[in-house]
N, C-alpha and C positions, 0 to 999 in steps of 0.2 A: 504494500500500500504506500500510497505518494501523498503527504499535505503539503499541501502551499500555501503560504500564507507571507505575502508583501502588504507593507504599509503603504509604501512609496518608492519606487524606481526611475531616479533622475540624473541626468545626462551632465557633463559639468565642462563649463569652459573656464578659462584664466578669470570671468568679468562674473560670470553669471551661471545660474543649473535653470535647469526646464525638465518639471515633469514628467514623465513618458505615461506612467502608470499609476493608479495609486487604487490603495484595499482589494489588492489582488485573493482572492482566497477561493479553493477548489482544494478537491481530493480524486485521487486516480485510484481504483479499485483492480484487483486482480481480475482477468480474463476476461478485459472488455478495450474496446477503440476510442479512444477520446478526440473532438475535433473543435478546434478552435477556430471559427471565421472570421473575416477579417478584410476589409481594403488594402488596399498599398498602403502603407505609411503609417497603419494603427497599432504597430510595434509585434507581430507576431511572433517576428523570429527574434527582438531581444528578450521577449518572454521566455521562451525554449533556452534562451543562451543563460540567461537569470538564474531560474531553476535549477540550472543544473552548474552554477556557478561558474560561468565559461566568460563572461563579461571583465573586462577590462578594468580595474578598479581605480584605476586613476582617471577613469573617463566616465564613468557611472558610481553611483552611492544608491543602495538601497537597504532598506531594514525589514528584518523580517525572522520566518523557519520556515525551512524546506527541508522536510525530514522521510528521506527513501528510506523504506522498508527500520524505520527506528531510527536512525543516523540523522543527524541536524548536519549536512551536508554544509554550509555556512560556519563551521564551525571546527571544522575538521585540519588539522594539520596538511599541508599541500602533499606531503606525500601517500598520506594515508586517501586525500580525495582523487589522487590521477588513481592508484591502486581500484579505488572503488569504483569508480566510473567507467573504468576498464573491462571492470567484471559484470556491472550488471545496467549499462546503458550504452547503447548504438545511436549514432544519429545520421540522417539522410540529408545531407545541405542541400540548401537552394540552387546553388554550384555546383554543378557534380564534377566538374573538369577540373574547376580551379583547387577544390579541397581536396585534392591529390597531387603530391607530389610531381611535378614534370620529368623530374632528373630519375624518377625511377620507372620501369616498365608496369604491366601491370602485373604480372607474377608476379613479384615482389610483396603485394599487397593480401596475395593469398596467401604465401610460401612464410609468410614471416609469424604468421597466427598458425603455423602447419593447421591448414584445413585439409580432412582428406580430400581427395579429389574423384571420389567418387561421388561427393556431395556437392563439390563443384560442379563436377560434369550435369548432374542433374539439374543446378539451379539453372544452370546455360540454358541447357536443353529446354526448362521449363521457359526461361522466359524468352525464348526464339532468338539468343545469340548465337553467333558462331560458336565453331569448339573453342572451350580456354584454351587447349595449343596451339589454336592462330589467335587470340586475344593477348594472350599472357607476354606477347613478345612486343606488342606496340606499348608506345607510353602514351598518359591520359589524352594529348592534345593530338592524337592520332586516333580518338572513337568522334563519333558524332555527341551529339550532346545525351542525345535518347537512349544511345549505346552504353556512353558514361553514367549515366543514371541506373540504369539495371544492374550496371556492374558494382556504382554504392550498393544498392539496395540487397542484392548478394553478399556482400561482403558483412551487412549487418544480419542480415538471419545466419548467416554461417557463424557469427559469434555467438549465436545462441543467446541475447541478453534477455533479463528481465524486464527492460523497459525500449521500445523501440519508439527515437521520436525523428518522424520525418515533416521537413519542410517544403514546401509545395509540390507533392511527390511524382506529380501528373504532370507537371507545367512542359515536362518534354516526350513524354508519352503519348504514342496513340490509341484509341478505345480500346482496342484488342489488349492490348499490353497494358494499360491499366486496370482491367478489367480481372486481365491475371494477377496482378499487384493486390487486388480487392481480396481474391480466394486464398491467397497466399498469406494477407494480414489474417484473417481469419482462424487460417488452418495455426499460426502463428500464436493468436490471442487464447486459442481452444487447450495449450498446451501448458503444462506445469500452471505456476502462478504469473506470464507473460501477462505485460501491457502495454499498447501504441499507443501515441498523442501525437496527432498530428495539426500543423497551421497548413491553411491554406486558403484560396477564393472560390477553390472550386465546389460549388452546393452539389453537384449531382453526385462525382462520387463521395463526397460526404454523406449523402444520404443514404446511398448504398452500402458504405464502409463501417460506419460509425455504429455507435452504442448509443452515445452520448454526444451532444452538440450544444456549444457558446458559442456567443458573438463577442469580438473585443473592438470596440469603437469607444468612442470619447473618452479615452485614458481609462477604462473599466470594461470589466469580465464580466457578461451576461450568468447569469447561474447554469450550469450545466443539465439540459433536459433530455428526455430520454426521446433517441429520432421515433417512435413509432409516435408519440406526441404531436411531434413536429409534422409529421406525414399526418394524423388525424385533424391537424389545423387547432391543436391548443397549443401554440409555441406561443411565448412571452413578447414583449414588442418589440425587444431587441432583435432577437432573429425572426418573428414576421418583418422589422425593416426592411434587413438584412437581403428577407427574399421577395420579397417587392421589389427593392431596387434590380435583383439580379434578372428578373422577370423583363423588369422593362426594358435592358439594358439586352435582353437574348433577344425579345420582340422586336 
């Protein structure tokens, strides 16, 4: 289990701080999808980078506990949090080319986690890349972007964590290949005590994907409701905005 709970998450120059977030508070539960929606610009991905302590601290201040599975994650010795984080969180950037190394191949990125590769061959396989022994030899800026992205996303279920959070995990995918991404978070969340959180703008697979769906706009987090809700037409006015806007914007 995940609490979150921020007061206030703000940005800091030489003159002045602004804001981003404030009374952040939610909990992630074992074997379920969680989705955060959102605009451009309404801080999805420093939320994910927050939580999990990844934020730059001369450039951000926030107060708060975030406490994975019993840990106050905040509060942890830096060696003991790269150790943790290691062990039991993956995450899928918004980048999939740039958050890999260029100077290395992409074996490299399997071979160094020794995954078998008979779990590799499968994920390939499953999500309609080429073999890893014609992948494993190019480096990042030698896949397309769509290609780079399925090969993050491999790379995080092969680690097996307990929390899997991806950020915008479709923005280079197309339906078929998404679609597999959806069966595959699933088969994913169904397993041990696994859990995803994912940001992103995209309502449709959200809706398919998800357990659980917020909205984060005007520096606050909608309460977490449950999508069959959302689908019945009792969603809160946050995420009814949310898909109004998105509606007139598809029409």
């Amino acid at each position: 289990m995940v609490n979150v709970k921020l007061d206030f998450l703000e940005i800091n120059s030489e003159s002045s701080s602004t804001t981003l977030i404030e009374n952040l508070e939610f909990q992630l539960t074992h074997n379920n999808i969680y989705t955060i929606l959102g605009k451009n610009g309404t801080g999805k991905t420093t939320v994910i980078l927050a939580i999990t302590n990844l934020l730059d601290q001369h450039k951000f201040s926030y107060k708060g506990i975030v406490k994975f599975f019993g840990k106050d994650i905040f509060h942890l010795p830096q060696s003991e949090l790269v150790k943790f984080r290691a062990e039991n969180i993956r995450y899928v950037f918004q980048d999939p080319i740039g958050c890999l190394d260029p100077l290395k191949n992409i074996g490299y990125f399997f071979e160094r986690f020794q995954f078998p590769e008979v779990e590799i061959n499968e994920q390939f396989n499953y999500f309609q890349l080429p073999s890893y022994n014609k992948i494993k030899k190019l480096h990042p800026y030698e896949l397309s972007v769509g290609m780079a992205q399925r090969v993050n996303i491999i790379l995080s279920l092969l680690a097996k964590p307990k929390l899997l959070i991806l950020d915008e995990p479709t923005s280079a995918l197309d339906l078929p290949i998404a679609n597999l991404l959806l069966e595959r978070l699933k088969q994913f969340t169904a397993q041990d005590n696994n859990m995803v959180l994912i940001v992103t703008q995209d309502i449709v697979f959200a809706k398919k994907a998800s357990d659980y769906i917020a909205v984060l706009d005007n520096k606050t987090l909608s309460t977490f409701q449950r999508t069959d809700e959302l689908i019945d037409g009792n969603a809160d006015s946050a995420l009814t905005d949310f898909i109004n806007t998105y509606n007139e914007i598809m029409n």
